[in-house]
C-alpha positions as CSV (number, residue, x, y, z in Angstrom):
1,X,-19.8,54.5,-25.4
2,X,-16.2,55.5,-25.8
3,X,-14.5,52.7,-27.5
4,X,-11.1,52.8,-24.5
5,X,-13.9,52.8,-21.9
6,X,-15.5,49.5,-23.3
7,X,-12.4,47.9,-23.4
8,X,-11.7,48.7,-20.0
9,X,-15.2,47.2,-18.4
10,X,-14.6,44.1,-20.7
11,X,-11.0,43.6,-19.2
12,X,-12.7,44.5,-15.8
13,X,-15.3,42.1,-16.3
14,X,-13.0,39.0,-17.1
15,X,-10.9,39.8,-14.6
16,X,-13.7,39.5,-11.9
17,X,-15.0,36.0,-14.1
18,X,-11.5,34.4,-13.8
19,X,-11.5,35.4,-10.2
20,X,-14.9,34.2,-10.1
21,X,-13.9,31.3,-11.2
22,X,-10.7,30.5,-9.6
23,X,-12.4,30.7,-6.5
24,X,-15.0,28.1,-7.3
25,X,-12.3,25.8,-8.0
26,X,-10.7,26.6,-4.3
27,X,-13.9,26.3,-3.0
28,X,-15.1,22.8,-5.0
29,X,-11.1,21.4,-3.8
30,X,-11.4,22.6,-0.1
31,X,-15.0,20.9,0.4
32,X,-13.9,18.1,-1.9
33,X,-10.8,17.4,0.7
34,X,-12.8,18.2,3.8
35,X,-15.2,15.2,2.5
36,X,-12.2,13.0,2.2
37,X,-11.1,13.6,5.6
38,X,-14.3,13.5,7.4
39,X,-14.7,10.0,5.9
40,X,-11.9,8.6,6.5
41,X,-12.4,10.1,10.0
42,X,-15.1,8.0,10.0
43,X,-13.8,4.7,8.9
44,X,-11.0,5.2,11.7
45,X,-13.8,5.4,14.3
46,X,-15.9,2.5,13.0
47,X,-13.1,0.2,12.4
48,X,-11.9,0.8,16.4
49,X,-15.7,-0.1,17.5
50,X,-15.5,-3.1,14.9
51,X,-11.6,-4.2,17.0
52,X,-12.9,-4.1,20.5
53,X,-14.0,-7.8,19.8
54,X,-11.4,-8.7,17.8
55,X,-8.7,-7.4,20.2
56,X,-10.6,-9.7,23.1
57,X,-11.5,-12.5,21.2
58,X,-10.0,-15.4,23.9
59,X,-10.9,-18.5,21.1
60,X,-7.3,-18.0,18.8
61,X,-8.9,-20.0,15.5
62,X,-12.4,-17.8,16.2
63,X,-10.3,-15.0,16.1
64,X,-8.3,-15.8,13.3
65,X,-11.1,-16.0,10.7
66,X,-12.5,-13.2,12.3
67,X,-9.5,-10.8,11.8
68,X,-9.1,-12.2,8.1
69,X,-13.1,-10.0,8.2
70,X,-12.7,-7.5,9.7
71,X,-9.2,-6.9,7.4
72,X,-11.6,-7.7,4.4
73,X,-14.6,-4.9,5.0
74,X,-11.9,-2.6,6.3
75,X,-10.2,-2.3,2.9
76,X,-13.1,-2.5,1.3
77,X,-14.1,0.4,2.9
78,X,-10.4,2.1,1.8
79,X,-11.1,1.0,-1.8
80,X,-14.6,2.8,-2.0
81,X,-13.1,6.2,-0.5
82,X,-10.2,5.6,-3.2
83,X,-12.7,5.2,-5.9
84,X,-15.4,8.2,-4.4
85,X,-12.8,10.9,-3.6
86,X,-9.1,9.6,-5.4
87,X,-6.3,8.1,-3.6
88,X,-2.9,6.8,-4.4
89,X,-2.8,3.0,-5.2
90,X,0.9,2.5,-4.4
91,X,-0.1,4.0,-1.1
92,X,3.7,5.7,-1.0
93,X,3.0,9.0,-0.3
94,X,5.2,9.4,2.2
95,X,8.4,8.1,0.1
96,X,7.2,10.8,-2.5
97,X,6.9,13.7,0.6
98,X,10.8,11.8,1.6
99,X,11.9,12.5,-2.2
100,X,10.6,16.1,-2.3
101,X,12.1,17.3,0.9
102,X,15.7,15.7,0.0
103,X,15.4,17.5,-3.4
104,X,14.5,20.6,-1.5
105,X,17.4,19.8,1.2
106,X,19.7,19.1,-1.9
107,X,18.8,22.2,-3.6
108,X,19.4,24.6,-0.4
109,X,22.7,23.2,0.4
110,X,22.6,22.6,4.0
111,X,26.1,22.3,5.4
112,X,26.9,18.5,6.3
113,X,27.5,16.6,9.9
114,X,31.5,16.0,10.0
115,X,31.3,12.9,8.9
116,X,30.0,14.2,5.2
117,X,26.4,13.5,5.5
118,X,24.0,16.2,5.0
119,X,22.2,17.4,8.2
120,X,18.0,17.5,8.7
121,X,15.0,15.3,8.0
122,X,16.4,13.4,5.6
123,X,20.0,12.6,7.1
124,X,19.1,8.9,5.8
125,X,16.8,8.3,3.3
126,X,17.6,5.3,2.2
127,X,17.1,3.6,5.9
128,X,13.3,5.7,6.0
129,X,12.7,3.6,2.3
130,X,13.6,0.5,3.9
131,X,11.1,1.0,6.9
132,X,8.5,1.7,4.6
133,X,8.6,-1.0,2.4
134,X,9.0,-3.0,5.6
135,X,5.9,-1.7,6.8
136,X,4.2,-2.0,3.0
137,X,4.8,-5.7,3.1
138,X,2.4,-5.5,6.2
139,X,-0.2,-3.6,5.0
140,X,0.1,-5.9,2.0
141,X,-0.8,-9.2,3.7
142,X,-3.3,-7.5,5.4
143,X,-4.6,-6.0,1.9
144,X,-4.7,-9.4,0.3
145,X,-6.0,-11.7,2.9
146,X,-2.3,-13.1,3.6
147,X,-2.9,-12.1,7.2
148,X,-2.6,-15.4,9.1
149,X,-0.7,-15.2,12.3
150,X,1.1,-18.4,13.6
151,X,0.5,-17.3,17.1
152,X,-1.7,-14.9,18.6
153,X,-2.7,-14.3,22.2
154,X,-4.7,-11.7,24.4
155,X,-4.9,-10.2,27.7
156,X,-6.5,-7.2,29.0
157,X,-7.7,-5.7,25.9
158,X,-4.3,-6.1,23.9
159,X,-4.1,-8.7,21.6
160,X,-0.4,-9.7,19.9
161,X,-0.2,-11.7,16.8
162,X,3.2,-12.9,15.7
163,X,2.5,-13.2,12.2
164,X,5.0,-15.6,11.0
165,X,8.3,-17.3,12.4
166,X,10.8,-18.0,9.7
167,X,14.5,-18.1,8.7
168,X,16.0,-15.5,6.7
169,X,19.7,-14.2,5.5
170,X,20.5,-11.3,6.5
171,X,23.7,-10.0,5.7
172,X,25.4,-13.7,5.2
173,X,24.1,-14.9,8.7
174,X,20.2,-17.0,9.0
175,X,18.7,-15.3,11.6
176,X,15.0,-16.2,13.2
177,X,12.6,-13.3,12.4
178,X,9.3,-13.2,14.6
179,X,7.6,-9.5,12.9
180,X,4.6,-9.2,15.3
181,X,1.8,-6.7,15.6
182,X,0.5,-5.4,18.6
183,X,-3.3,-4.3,18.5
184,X,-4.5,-1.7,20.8
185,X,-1.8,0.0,22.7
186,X,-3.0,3.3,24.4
187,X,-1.9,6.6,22.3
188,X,-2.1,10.2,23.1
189,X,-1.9,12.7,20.0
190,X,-0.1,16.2,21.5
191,X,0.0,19.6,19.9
192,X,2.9,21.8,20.2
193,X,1.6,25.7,21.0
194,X,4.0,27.2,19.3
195,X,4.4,25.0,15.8
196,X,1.0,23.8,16.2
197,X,2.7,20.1,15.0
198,X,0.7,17.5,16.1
199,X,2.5,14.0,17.7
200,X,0.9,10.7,18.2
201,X,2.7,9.3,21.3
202,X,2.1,5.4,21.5
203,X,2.7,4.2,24.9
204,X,4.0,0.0,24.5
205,X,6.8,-1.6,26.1
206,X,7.8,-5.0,25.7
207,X,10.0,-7.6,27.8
208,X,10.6,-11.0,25.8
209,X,11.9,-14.1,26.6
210,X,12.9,-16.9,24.6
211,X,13.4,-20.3,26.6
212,X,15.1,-22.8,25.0
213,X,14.2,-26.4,26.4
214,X,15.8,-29.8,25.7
215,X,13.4,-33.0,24.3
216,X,12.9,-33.6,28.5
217,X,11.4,-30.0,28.7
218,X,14.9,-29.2,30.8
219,X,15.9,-25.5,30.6
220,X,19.0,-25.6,28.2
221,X,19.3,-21.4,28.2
222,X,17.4,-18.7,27.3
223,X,17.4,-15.6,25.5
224,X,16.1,-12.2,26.8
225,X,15.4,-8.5,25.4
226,X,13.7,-5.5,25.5
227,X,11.5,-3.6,22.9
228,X,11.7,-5.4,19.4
229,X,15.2,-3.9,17.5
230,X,12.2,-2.7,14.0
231,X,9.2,-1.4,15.7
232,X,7.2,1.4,14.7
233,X,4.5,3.1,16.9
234,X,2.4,4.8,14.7
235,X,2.3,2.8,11.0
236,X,-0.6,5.8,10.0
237,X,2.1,8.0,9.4
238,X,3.7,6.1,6.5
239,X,0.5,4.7,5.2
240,X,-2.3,6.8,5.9
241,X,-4.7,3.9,5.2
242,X,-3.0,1.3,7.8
243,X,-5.6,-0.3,10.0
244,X,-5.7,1.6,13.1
245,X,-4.2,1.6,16.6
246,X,-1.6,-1.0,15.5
247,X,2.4,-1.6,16.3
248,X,4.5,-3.6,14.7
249,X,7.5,-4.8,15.7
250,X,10.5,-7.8,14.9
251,X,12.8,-9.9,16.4
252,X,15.7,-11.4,15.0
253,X,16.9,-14.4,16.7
254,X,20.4,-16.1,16.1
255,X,20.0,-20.2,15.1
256,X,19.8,-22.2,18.5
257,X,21.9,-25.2,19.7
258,X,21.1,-28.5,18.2
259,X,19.7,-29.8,21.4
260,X,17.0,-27.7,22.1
261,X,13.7,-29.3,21.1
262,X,11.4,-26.9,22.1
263,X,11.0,-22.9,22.7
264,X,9.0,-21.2,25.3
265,X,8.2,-17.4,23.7
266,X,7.0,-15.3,27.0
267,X,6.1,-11.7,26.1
268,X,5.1,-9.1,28.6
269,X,3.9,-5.6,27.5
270,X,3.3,-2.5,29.4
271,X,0.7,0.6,28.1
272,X,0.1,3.6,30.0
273,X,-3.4,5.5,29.7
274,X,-3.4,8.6,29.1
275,X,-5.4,9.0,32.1
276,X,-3.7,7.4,34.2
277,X,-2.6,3.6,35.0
278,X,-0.7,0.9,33.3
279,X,-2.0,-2.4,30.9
280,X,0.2,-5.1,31.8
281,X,-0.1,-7.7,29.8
282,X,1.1,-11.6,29.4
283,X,1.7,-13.5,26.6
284,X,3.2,-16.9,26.6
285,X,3.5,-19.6,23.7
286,X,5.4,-22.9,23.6
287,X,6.2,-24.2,20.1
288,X,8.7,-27.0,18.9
289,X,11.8,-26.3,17.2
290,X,12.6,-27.5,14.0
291,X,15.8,-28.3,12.1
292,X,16.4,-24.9,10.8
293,X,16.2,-22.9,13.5
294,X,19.5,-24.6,14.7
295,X,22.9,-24.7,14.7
296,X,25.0,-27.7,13.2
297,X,26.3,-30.3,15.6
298,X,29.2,-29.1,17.2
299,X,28.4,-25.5,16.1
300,X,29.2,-23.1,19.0
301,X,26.1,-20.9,20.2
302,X,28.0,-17.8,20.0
303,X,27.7,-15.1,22.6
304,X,25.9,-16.8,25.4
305,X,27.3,-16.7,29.0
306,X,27.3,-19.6,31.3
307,X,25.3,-18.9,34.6
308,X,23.8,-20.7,37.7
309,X,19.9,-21.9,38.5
310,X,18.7,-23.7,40.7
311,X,17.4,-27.6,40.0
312,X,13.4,-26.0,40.4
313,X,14.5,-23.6,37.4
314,X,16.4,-26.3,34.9
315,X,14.2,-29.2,35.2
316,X,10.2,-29.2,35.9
317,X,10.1,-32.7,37.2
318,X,11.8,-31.5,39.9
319,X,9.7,-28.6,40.7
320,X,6.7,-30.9,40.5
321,X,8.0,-33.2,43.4
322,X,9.3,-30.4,45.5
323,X,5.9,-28.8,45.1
324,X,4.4,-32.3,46.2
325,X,5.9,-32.1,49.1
């Protein structure tokens, strides 16, 4: 055989073995990562079977051991796909995807808003870090079996669970911070024709109240808003591993008056199906106030408005003997 000619089928033959073998590799990944979805897939749908009960649950010390369960074998689950088909530990894969596409952003020189700040995704990177460690410190006490909510209710399917109620700084001011998390709120995942991008809509909308009453259970004022001022919809799309079908949310209260003995939290949430219809569901807790949730004596409660009620609304004593009669 002509020496040229041999050295041509030999470079023909690696050729075709690298080939050969550069496509096993595609093919070992592809099925390796089709595996990892398919059970994760899976976990998804078994944990939502396993949170029918625990959504409904009416006894609230039943439910809390059982959540603290069903928390348990669900991240035991997460911690056997980890080990079977790899995974990231910190779980911050998303602040990694954040860091690469501000590289990228930094690196193509987009033109900045007026105001200096570049334009796009990443217009404020810093605030999507802070909402992602606020939602790691969730996942966290969920993780650990630090997931003990102070008050929990549920109605129609929904249950809410306001996980702790405590005073923090922020800024220089003490503020009351009630983070909460709403299980089971109806979603709907669209696909745009064009892109193809998928969205997960999350349909939830809250009315609170906070009623502040005096040690004779008289209304002394009261405090209403709308959805919670951190909330995020879908928490899966910061941490892919994030129990399912879950919103979390927080309110920020300002210290109360030194009179007020006693709060009345009522929470009322709205879901629309996707098929049509609305959940509406009630929440209502009454819990006593203590010293550091108020204001020093003589302190001015700042930004509330004086208004009229009626003697029915202030004082129940007198609802009672109206109703009486």
């Amino acid at each position: 055989m002509n020496r040229n000619l041999a050295i041509v089928l030999l470079v023909v033959i690696v050729g075709f073995s690298a080939a050969g073998v550069v496509g096993y590799r595609r093919a070992t990944e592809a099925q390796a990562q089709a595996g990892k979805e398919i059970a994760a897939l899976r976990l998804r749908t078994e944990a939502l079977e396993r949170a029918g009960w625990i959504r409904s649950n009416p006894d609230a010390e039943s439910y809390k051991n059982d959540i603290k369960g069903y928390l348990r074998w669900y991240f035991e689950q997460v911690s056997a796909q980890h080990a079977k088909f790899g995974g990231n530990p910190a779980y911050d894969d998303y602040l990694k995807d954040m860091e690469r596409k501000a590289k990228a952003q930094a690196e193509a020189e987009l033109p900045q808003l007026p105001d200096g700040r570049p334009r796009g995704p990443m217009a404020n990177p810093v605030n999507r870090k802070a909402f992602w460690e606020w939602e790691k410190a969730m996942f966290d006490r969920m993780r650990t079996g630090k997931y003990a909510p102070v008050l929990t209710g549920t109605d129609k399917g929904l249950r809410l669970d306001i996980v702790s109620a405590d005073v923090v700084m922020v800024g220089n001011k003490p503020k009351i911070r009630f983070p909460l998390v709403l299980w089971g709120a109806q979603r709907e995942t669209r696909e745009d024709e064009r892109s193809g991008v998928k969205r997960v809509l999350t349909w939830a909308e809250f009315a609170t109240t906070f009623r502040l009453l005096d040690d004779k259970g008289k209304l002394y004022g009261e405090m209403s808003t709308g959805n919670p001022g951190m909330r995020n919809d879908y928490p899966e799309r910061l941490i892919a591993e994030f129990p399912p079908q879950t919103v979390l949310g927080q309110y920020e209260l300002d210290p109360v008056p030194a009179n007020v003995s006693q709060m009345e939290m009522l929470v009322a949430v709205r879901s629309h199906a996707p098929t049509g219809g609305d959940i509406n569901a009630q929440y209502s807790w009454k819990l006593p106030v203590p010293d550091d949730w108020k204001l020093k004596a003589g302190e001015a409660w700042e930004g509330a408005t004086v208004t009229t009620r009626s003697e029915e609304e202030i004082d129940p004593a007198v609802a009672a003997r109206k109703g009486q009669k």
